[in-house]
SEMARRO-227309 format. One record per residue (C-alpha): residue in three letters; chain; x, y, z. Coordinates in nm, 4 decimals. Example, Ala and Ser with C-alpha at 12.3 -4.5 7.8 and 13.67 -1.06 7.14 Angstrom:
2
- ala|A|1.2300|-0.4500|0.7800
- ser|A|1.3670|-0.1060|0.7140
***
This chain:
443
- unk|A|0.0000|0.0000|0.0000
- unk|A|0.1984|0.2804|-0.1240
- unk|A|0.1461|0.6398|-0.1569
- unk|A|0.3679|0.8761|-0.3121
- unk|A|0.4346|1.1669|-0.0280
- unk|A|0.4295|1.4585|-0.2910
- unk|A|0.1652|1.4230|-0.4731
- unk|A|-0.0668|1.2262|-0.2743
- unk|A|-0.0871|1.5377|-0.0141
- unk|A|-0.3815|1.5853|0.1885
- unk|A|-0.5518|1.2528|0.0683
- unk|A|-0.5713|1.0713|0.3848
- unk|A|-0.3771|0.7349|0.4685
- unk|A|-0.6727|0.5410|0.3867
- unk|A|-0.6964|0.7064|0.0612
- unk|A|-0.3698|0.6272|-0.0014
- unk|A|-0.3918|0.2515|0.1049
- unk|A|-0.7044|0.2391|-0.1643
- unk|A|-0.4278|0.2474|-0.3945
- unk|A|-0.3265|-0.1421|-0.3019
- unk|A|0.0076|-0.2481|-0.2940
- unk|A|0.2254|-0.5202|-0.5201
- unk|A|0.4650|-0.7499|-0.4394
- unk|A|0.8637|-0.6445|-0.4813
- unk|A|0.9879|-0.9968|-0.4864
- unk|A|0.9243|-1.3833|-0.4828
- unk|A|1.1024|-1.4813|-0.1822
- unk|A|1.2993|-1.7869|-0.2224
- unk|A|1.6602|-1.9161|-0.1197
- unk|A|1.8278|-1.6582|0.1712
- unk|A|1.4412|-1.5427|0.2609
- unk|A|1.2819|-1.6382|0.5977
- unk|A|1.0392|-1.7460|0.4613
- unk|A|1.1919|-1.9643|0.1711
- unk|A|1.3404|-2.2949|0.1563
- unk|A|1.6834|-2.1843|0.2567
- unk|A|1.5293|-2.1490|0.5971
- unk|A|1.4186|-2.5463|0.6223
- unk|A|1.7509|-2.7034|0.7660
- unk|A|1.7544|-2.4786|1.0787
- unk|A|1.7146|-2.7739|1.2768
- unk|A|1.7189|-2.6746|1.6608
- unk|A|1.4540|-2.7353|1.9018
- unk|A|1.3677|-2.5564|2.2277
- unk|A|1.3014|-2.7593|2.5611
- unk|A|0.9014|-2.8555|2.5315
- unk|A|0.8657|-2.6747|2.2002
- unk|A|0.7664|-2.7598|1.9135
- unk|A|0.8541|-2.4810|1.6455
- unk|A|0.6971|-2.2896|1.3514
- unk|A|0.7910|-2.4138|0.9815
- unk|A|1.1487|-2.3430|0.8695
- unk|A|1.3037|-2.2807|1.2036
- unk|A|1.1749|-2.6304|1.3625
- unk|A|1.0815|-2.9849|1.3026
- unk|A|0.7635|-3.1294|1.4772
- unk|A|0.6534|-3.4174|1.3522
- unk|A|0.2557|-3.2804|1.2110
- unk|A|0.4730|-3.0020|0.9995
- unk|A|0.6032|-2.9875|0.6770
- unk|A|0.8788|-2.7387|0.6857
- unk|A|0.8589|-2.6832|0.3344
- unk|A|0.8109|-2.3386|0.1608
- unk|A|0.6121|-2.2236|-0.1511
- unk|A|0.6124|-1.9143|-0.2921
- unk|A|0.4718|-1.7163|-0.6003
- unk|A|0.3921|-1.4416|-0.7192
- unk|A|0.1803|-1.3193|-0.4289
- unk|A|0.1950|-1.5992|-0.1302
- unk|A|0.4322|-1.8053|0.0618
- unk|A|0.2751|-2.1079|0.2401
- unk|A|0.3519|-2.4415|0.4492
- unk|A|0.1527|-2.7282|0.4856
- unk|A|0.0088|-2.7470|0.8520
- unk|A|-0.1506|-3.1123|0.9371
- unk|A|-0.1880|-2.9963|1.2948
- unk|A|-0.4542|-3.2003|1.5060
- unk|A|-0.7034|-3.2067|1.2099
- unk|A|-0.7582|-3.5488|0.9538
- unk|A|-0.7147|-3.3056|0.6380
- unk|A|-0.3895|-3.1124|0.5987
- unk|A|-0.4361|-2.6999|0.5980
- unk|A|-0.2254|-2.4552|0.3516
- unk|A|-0.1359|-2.1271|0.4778
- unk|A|-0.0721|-1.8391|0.2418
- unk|A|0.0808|-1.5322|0.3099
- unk|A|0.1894|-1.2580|0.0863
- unk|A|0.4954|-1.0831|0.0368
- unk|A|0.6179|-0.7725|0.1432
- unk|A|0.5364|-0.4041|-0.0714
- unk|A|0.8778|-0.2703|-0.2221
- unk|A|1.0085|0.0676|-0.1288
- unk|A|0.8391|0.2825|-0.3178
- unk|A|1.0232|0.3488|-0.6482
- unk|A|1.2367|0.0352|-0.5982
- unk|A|1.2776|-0.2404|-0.8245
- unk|A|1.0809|-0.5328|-0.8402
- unk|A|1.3267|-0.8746|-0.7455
- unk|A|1.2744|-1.2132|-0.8657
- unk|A|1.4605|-1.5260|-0.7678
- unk|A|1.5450|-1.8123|-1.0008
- unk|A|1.5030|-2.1235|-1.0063
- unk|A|1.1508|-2.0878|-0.8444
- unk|A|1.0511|-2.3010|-0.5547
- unk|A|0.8747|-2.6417|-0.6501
- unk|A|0.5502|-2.6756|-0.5240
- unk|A|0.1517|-2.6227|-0.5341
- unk|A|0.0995|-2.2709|-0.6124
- unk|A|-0.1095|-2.0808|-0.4524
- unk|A|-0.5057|-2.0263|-0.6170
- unk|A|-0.5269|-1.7650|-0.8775
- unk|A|-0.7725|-1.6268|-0.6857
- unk|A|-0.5708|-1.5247|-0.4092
- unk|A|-0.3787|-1.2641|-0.6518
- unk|A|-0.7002|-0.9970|-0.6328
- unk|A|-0.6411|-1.0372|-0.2310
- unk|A|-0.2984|-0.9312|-0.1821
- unk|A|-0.3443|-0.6623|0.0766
- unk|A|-0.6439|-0.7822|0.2372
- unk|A|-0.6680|-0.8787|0.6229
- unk|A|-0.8306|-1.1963|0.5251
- unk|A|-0.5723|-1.2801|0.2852
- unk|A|-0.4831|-1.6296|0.4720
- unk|A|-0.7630|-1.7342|0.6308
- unk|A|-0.9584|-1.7127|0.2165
- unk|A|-0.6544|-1.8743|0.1190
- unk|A|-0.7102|-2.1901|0.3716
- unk|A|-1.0618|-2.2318|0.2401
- unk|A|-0.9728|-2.1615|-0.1563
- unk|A|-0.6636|-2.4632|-0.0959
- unk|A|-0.9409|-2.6808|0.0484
- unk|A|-1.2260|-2.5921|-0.2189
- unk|A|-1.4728|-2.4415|0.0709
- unk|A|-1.5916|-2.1337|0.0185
- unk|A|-1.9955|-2.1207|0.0851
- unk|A|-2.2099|-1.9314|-0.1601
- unk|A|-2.2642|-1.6921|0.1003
- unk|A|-1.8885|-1.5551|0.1447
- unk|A|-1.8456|-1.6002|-0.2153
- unk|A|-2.1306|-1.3155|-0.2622
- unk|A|-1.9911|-1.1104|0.0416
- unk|A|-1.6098|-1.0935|-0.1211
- unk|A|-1.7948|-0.9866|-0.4403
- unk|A|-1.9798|-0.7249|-0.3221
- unk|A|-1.6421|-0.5978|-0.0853
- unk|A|-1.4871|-0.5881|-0.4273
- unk|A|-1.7405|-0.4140|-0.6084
- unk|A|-1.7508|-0.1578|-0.2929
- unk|A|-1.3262|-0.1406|-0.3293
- unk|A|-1.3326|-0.1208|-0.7141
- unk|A|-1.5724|0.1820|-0.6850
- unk|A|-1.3938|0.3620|-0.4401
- unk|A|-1.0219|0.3153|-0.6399
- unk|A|-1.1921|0.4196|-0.9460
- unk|A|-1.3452|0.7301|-0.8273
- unk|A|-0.9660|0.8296|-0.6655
- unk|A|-0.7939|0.7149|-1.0152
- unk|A|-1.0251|0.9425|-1.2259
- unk|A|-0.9514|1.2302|-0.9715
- unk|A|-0.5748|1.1840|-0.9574
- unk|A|-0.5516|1.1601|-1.3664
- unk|A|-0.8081|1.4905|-1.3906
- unk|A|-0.5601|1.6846|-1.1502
- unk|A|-0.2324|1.5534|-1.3199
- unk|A|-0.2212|1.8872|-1.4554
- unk|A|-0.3819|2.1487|-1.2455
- unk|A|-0.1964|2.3858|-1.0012
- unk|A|-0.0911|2.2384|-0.6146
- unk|A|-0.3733|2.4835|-0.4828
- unk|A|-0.6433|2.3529|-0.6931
- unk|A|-0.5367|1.9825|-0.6435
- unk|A|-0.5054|1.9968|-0.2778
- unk|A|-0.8687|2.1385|-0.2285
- unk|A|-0.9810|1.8848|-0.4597
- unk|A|-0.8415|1.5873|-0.3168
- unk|A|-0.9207|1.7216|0.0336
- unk|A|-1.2819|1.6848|-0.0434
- unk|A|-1.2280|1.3557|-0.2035
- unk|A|-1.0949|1.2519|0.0800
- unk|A|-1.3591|1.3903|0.3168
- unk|A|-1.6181|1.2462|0.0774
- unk|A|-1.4820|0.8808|0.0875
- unk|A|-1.4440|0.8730|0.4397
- unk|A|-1.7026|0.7096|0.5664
- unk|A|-1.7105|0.4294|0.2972
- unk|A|-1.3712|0.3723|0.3194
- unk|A|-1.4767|0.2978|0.7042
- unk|A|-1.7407|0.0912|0.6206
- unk|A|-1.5055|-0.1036|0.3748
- unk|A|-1.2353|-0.1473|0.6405
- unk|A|-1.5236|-0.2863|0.8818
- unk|A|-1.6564|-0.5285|0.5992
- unk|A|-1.2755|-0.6708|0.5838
- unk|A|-1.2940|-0.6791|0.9088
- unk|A|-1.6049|-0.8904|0.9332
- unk|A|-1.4977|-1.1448|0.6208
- unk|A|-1.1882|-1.1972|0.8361
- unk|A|-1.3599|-1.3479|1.0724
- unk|A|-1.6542|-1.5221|0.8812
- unk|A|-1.3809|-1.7019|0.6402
- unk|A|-1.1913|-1.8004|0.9073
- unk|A|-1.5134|-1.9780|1.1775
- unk|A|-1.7773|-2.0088|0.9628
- unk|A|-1.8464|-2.3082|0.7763
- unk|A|-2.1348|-2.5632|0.6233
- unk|A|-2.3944|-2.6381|0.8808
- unk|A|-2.1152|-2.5115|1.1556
- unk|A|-1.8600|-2.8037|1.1112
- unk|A|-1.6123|-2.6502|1.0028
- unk|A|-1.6083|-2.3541|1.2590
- unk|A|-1.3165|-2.2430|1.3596
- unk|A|-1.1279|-2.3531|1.0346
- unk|A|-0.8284|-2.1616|0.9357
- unk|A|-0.6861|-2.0475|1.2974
- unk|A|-0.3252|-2.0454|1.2490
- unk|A|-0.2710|-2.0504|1.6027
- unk|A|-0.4952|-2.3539|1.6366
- unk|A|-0.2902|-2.6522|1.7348
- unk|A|0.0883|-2.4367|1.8001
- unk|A|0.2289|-2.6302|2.0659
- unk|A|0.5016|-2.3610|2.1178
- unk|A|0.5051|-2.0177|2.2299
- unk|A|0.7547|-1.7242|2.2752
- unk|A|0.8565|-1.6409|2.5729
- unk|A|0.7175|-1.3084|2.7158
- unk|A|1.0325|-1.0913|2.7412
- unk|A|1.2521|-1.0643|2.4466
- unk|A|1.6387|-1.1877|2.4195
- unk|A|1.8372|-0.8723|2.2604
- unk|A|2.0422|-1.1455|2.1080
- unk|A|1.8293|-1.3673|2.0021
- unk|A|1.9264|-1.6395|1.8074
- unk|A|1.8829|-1.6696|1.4428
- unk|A|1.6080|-1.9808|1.5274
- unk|A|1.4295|-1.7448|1.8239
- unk|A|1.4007|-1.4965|1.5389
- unk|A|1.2474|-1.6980|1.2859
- unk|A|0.9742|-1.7801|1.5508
- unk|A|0.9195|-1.4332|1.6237
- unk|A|0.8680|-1.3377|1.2672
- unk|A|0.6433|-1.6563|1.1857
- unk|A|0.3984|-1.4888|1.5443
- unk|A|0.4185|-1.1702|1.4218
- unk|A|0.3310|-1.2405|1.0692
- unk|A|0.0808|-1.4353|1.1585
- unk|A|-0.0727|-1.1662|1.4202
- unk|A|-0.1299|-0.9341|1.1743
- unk|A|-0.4358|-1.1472|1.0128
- unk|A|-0.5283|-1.4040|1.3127
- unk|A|-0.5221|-1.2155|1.6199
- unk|A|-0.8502|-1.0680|1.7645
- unk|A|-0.8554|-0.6939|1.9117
- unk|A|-0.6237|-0.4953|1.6722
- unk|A|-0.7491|-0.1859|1.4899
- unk|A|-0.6515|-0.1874|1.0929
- unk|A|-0.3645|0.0396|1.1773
- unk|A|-0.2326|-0.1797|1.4610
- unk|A|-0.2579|-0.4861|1.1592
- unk|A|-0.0684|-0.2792|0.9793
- unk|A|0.2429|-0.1904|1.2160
- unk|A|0.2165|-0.5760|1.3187
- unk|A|0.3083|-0.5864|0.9472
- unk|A|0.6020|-0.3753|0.9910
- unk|A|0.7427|-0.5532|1.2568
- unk|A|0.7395|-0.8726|1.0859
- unk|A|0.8847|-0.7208|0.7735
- unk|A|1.2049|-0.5719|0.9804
- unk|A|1.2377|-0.9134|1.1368
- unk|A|1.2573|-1.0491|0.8147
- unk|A|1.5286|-0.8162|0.7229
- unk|A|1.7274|-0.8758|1.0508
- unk|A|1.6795|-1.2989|0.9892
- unk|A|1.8608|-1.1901|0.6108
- unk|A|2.1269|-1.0213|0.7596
- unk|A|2.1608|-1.2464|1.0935
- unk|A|2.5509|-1.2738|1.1651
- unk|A|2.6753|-1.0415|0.8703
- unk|A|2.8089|-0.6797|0.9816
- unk|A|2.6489|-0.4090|0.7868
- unk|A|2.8781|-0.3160|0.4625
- unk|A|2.9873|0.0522|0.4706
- unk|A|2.7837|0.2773|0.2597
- unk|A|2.5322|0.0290|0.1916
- unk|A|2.1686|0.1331|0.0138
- unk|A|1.9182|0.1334|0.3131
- unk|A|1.5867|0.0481|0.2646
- unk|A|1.4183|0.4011|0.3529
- unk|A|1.1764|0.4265|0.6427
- unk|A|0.8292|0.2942|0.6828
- unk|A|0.5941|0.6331|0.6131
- unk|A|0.2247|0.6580|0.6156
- unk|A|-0.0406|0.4575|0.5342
- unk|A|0.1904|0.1735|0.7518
- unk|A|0.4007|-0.0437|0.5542
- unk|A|0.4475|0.2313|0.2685
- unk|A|0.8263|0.2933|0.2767
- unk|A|1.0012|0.5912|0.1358
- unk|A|1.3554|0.7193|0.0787
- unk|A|1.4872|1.0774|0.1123
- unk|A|1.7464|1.2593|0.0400
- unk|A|1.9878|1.3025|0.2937
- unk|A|2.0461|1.7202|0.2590
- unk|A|1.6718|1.7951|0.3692
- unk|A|1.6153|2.0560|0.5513
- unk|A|1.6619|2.0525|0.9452
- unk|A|1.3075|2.1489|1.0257
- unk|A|1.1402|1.8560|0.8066
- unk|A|1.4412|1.6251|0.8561
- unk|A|1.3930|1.6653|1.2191
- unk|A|0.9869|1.6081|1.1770
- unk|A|1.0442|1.2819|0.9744
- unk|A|1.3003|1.1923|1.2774
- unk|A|1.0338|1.2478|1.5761
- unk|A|0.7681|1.0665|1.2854
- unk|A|1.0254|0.7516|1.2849
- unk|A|1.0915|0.7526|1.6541
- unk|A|0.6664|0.7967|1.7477
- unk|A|0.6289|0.4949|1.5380
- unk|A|0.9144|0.2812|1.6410
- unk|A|0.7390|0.3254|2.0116
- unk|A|0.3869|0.1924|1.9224
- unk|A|0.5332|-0.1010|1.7388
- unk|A|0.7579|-0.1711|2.0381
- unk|A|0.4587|-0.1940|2.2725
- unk|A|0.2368|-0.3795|2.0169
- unk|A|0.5337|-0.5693|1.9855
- unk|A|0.6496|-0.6688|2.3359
- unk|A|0.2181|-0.7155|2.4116
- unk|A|0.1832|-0.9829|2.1594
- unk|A|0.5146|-1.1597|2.2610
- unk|A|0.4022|-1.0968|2.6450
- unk|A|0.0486|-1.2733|2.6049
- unk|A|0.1621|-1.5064|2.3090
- unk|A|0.0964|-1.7750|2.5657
- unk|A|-0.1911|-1.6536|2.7182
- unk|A|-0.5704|-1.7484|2.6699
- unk|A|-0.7497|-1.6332|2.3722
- unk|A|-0.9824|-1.4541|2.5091
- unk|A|-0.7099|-1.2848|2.7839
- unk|A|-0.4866|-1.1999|2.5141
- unk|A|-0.7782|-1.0598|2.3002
- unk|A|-0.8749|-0.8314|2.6027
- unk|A|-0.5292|-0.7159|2.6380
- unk|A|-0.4780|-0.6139|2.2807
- unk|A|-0.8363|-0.4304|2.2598
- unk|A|-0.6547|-0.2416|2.5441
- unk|A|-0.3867|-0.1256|2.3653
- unk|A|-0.5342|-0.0499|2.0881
- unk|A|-0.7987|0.1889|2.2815
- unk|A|-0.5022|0.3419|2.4182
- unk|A|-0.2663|0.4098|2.1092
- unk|A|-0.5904|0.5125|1.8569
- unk|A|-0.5198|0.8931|1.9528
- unk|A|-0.1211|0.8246|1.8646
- unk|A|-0.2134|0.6577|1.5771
- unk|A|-0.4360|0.9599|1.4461
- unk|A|-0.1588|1.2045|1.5662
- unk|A|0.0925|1.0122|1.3642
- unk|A|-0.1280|1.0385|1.0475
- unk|A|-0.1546|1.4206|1.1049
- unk|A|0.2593|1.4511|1.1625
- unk|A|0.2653|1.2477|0.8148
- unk|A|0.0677|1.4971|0.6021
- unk|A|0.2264|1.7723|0.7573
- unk|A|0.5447|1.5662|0.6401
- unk|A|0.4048|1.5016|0.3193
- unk|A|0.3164|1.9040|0.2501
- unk|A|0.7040|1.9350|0.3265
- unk|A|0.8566|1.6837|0.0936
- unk|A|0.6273|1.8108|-0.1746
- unk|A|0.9119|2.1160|-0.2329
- unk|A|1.1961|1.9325|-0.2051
- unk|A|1.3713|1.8441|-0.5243
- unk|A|1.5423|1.5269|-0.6786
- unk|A|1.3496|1.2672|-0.4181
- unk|A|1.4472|0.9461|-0.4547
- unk|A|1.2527|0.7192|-0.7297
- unk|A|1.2039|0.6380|-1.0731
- unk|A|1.3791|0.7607|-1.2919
- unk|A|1.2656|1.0478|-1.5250
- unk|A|1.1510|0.9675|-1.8618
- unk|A|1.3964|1.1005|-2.1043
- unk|A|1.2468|1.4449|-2.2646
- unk|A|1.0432|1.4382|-2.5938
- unk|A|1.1782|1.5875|-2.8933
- unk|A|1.1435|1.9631|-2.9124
- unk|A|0.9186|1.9594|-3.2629
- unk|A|0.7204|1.6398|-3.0933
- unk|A|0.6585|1.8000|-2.7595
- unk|A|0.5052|2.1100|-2.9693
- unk|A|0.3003|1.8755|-3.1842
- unk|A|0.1236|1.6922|-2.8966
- unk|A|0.0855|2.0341|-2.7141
- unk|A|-0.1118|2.1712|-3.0522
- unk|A|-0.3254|1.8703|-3.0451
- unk|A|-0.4197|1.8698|-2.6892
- unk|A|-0.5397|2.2179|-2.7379
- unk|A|-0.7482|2.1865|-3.0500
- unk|A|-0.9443|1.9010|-2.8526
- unk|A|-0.9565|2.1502|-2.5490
- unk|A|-1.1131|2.4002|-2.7202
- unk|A|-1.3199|2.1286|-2.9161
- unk|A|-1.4829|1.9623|-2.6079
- unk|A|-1.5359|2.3504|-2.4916
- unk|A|-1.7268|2.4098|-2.7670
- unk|A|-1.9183|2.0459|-2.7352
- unk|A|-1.9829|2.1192|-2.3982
- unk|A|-2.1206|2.5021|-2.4886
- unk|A|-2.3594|2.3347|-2.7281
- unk|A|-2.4729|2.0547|-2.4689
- unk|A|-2.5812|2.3153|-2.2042
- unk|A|-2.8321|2.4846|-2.4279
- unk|A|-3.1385|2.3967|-2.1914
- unk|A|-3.3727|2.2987|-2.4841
- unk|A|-3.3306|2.1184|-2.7700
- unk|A|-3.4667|2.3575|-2.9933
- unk|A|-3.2207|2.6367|-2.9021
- unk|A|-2.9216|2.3577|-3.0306
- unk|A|-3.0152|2.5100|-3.4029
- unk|A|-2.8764|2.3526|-3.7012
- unk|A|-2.6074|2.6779|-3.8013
- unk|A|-2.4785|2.5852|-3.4485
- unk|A|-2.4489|2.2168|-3.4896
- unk|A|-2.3430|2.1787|-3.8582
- unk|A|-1.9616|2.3546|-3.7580
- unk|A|-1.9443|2.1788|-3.4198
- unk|A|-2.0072|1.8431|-3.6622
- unk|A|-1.7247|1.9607|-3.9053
- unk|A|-1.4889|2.0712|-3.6520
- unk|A|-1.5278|1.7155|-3.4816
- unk|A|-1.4905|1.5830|-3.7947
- unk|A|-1.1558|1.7287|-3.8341
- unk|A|-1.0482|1.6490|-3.5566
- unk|A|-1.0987|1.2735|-3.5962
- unk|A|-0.9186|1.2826|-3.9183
- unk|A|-0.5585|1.4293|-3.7746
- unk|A|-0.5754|1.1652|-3.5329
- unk|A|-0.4628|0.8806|-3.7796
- unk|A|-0.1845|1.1055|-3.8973
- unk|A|-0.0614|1.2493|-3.5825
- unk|A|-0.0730|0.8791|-3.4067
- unk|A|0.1304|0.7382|-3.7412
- unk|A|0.4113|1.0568|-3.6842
***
């Protein structure tokens, strides 16, 4: 879920996230969460341990991944095997996509997954797609969340490309009432996600399969509740496989909360990559997670003090309410359900005004960035030829003041005003028009 800071100014982070996100890479051999991480063999005292880092007998430590999941087989208590999928990371924004080769053997994951990516049900639909279970009844409530989704991202895409051109003043009031105007269907969307969540993951025919498509269900190990600054490379892996998992099986988090859970599993996953290895001088860093959560960006490092020094107290405000999501979930990872759900409604209740100040601190960063120059990204498209550039400019204004003229004609209140000396040169100027296209498109 990425949003560009400059130009998506004053849309609001769930705005932004409307945007979706795509995968940056297929991990495979080096990732966590790829085969190279199957021969870590060691076992804790009275644990058993999660896929990759540890062998109990009811798991297959085996990896899949494609272009949008990684999974592992989980046999667990029940007769019939489950598949969990989980999908990768979003890139830095402006970064290159990676791939790994050869690609991991295996049962992909369903094509229907792909539409899914950034959805807090992604897993638990994946379960019940692997298994070929999906009632009638959630099949018609994803369609209609899509439908809901597809609306709202269209209505945003047809704003952004109408503004591509118009001056910062006129976009930002534009997309401020966009934003304002979405808001409460976005909120409605984010609580029908919500809801699917949980309806994929204990619904079921006639009730039998309630409760399907619990992760935690079964885990005969848990972390312990105060964390080991140096952690093994094994106690790591398990953290990451929790914390991944929290983000889309836990009960009591807000969406934001899901999101920074996110985070946290995605740095672990970085620190797993680089266990052991000192950090190369000079090396590229990977930015710093922005707003909407999980969105990174990178910056250049001349900014100004003022907004370098905002973006620092933005990083460290963050870095706080992951550490205390993180060390609650880690704390009560071996609690009750229904304890650990209370605690984490808690939290949640008490970081929601944090949250909503961090969101504020990121627009005001986001107004700020907007003047800098040369931010990191994409490159540029090289420039159009000078005799080009003027040719496309001509064209673009003859259909301006074409569709100025249509639109003049159009407005006429009756039909009978619309008089046939007004039409005939509207027709022949249209006509005109449609016959340099073939020519200018050829050149």
């Amino acid at each position: 879920m990425l949003c560009p800071p400059p130009s998506s100014s004053v849309l609001s982070p769930h705005d932004c996230a409307l945007a979706g996100g795509f995968p940056d890479r297929v991990p495979g051999a080096g990732d966590a969460g790829g085969p190279a991480a199957a021969p870590a063999r060691a076992t804790a005292p009275d644990r058993g341990m999660e896929p990759g880092a540890t062998t109990i007998a009811p798991t297959d430590p085996v990896r899949f991944t494609n272009e949008s999941s990684s999974h592992y087989l989980n046999q667990s208590s029940r007769p019939q095997p489950e598949y969990f999928f989980f999908p990768p990371d979003p890139p830095p924004l402006g970064s290159a996509l990676r791939l790994f080769y050869p690609a991991p053997a295996g049962i992909p994951a369903p094509p229907e997954l792909a539409a899914y990516v950034n959805e807090p049900f992604y897993p638990v639909l994946g379960v019940r797609l692997a298994a070929e279970d999906l009632p009638r009844r959630l099949q018609l409530g994803l369609a209609s969340y899509r439908a809901a989704k597809e609306e709202l991202q269209n209505e945003l895409r047809a704003k952004v490309a109408r503004l591509a051109e118009a001056d910062a003043a006129a976009r930002q009031q534009e997309l401020t009432a966009l934003a304002h105007a979405q808001t409460a269907r976005i909120a409605e969307l984010e609580a029908t996600a919500t809801q699917l969540r949980t309806d994929l993951q204990r619904s079921g025919v006639g009730g039998v399969l309630a409760g399907r498509g619990d992760w935690n269900e079964g885990r005969r190990w848990r972390l312990t509740p105060k964390r080991d600054e140096k952690a093994t490379r094994d106690a790591l892996l398990m953290e990451f496989g929790v914390m991944r998992a929290a983000v889309y099986f836990e009960e009591g988090l807000s969406a934001a909360q899901r999101r920074l859970v996110r985070e946290i599993a995605m740095e672990l996953q970085s620190e797993i990559r680089q266990f052991g290895e000192p950090a190369s001088a000079g090396a590229e860093t990977s930015g710093f997670f922005f707003s909407p959560e999980t969105a990174r960006i990178r910056v250049p490092p001349n900014l100004p003090a003022g907004l370098a020094g905002e973006i620092a107290a933005f990083v460290a405000e963050k870095k706080q309410l992951k550490d205390d999501l993180r060390e609650t979930l880690r704390a009560y990872d071996g609690a009750g359900t229904d304890e650990r759900t209370r605690k984490l409604k808690q939290l949640a209740a008490v970081q929601a005004p944090r949250v909503a100040a961090l969101e504020e601190r990121a627009e005001s960063i986001r107004r700020g960035l907007a003047g800098v120059p040369d931010l990191p990204g994409p490159p540029a498209p090289p420039p159009l030829p000078d005799e080009l550039a003027a040719r496309i400019s001509t064209y673009r204004g003859h259909k301006l003041d074409l569709l100025k003229v249509l639109h003049a004609v159009l407005e006429q209140p009756h039909p009978a005003e619309r008089s046939r000396e007004r039409s005939v040169p509207v027709q022949e100027q249209v006509a005109a028009f449609n016959r340099s296209m073939p020519r200018n498109s050829r050149s």
